[in-house]
N, CA, C, O and CB atoms as a CASP TS submission, in Angstrom:
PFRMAT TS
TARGET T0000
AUTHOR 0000-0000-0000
METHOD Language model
MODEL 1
PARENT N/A
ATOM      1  N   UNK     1     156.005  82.983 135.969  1.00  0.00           N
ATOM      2  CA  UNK     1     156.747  84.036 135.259  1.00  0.00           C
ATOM      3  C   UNK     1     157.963  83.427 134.563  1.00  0.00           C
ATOM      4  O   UNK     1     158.977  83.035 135.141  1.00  0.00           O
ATOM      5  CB  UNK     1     157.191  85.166 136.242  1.00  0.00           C
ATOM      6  N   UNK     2     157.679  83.389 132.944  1.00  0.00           N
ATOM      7  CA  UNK     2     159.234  83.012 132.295  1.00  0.00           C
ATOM      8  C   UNK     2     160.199  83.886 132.633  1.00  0.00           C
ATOM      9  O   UNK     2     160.039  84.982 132.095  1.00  0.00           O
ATOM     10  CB  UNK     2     159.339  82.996 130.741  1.00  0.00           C
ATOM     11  N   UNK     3     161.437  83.771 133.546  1.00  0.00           N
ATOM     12  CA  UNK     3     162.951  83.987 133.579  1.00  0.00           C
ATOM     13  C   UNK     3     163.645  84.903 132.015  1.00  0.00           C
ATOM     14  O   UNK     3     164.172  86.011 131.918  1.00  0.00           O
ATOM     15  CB  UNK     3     163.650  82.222 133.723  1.00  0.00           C
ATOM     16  N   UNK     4     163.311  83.752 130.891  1.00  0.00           N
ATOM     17  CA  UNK     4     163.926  83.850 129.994  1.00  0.00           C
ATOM     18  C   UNK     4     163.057  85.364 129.201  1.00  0.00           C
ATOM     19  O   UNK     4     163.659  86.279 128.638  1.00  0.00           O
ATOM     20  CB  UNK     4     163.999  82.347 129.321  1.00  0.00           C
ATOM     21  N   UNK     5     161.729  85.276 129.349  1.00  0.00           N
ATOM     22  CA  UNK     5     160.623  86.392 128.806  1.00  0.00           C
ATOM     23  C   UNK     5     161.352  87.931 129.602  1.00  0.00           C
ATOM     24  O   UNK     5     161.427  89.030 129.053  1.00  0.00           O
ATOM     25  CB  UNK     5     158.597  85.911 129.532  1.00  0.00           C
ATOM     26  N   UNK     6     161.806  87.598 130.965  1.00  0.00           N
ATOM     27  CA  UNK     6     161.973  89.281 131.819  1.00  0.00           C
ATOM     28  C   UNK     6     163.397  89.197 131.463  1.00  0.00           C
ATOM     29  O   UNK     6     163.714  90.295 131.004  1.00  0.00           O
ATOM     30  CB  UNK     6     161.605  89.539 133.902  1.00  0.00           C
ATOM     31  N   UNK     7     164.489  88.321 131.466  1.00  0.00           N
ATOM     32  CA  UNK     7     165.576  88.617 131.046  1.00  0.00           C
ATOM     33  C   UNK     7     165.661  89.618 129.391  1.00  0.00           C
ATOM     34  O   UNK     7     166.277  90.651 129.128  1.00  0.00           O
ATOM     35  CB  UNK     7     166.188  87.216 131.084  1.00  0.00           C
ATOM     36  N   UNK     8     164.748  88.748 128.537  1.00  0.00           N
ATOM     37  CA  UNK     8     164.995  89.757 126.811  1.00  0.00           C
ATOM     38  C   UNK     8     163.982  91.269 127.112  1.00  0.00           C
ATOM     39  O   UNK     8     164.357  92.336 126.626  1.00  0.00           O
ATOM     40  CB  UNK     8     163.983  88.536 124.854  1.00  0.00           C
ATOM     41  N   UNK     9     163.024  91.208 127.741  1.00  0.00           N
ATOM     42  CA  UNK     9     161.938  92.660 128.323  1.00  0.00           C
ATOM     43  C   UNK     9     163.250  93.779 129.278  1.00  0.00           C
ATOM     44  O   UNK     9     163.110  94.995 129.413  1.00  0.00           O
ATOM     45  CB  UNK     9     160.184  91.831 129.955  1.00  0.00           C
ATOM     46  N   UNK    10     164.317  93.049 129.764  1.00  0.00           N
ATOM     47  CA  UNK    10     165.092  93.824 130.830  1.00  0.00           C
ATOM     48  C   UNK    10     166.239  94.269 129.421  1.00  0.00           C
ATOM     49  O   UNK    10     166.369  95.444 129.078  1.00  0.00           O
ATOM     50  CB  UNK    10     165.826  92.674 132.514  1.00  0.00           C
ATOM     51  N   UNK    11     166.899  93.259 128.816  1.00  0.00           N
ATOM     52  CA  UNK    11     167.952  93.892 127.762  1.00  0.00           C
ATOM     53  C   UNK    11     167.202  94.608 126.899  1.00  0.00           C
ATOM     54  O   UNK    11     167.944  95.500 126.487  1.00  0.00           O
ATOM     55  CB  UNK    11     168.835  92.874 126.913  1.00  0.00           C
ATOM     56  N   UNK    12     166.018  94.721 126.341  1.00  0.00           N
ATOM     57  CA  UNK    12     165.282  95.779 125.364  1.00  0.00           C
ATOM     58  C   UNK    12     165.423  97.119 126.591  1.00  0.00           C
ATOM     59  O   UNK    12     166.377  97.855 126.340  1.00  0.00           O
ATOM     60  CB  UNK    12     163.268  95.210 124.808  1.00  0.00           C
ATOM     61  N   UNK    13     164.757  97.446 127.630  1.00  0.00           N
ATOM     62  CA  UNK    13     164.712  98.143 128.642  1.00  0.00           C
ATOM     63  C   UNK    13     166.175  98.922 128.335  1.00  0.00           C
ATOM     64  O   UNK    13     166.117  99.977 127.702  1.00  0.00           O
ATOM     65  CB  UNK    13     164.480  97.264 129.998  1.00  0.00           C
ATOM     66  N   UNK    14     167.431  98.435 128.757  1.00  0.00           N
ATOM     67  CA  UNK    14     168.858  98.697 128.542  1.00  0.00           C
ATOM     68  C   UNK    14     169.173  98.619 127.037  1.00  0.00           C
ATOM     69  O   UNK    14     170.361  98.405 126.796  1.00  0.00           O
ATOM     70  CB  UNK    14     169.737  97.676 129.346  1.00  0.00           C
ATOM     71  N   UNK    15     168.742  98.688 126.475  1.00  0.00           N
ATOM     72  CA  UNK    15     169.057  99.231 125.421  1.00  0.00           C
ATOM     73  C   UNK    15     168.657 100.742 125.291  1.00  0.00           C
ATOM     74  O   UNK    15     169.440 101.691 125.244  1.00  0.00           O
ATOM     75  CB  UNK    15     168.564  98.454 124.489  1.00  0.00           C
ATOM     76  N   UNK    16     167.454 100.778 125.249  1.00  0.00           N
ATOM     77  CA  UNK    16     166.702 101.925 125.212  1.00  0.00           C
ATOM     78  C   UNK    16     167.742 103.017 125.797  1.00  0.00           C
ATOM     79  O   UNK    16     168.342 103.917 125.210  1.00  0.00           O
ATOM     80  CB  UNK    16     165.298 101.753 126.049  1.00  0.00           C
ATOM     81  N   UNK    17     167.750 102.568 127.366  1.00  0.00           N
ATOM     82  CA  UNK    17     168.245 103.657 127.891  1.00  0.00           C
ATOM     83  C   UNK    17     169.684 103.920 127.440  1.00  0.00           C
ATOM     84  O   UNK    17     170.203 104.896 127.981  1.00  0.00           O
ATOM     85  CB  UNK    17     168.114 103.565 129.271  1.00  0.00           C
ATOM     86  N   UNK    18     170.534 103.161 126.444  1.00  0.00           N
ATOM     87  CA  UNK    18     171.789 103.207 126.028  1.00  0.00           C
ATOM     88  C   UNK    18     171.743 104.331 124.835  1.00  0.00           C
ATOM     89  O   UNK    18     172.542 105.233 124.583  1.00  0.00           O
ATOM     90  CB  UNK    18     172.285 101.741 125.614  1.00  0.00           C
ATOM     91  N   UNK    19     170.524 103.951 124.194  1.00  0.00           N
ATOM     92  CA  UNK    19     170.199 105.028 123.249  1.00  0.00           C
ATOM     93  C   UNK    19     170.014 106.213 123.412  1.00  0.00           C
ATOM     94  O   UNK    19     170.353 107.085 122.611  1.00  0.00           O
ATOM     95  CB  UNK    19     169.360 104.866 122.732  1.00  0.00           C
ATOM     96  N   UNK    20     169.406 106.404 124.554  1.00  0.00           N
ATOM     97  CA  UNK    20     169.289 107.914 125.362  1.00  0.00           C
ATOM     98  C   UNK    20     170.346 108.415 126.214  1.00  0.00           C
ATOM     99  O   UNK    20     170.223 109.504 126.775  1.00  0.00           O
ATOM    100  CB  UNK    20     168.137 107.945 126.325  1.00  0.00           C
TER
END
């Protein structure tokens, strides 16, 4: 499991929910 792949999948995630 790339680190770096779930770290940018987790800040898209938090974004989202920043938007909502």
């Amino acid at each position: 499991m790339n680190f770096m792949l779930f770290k940018h999948k987790a800040n898209e995630v938090n974004i989202l929910i920043s938007y909502i």
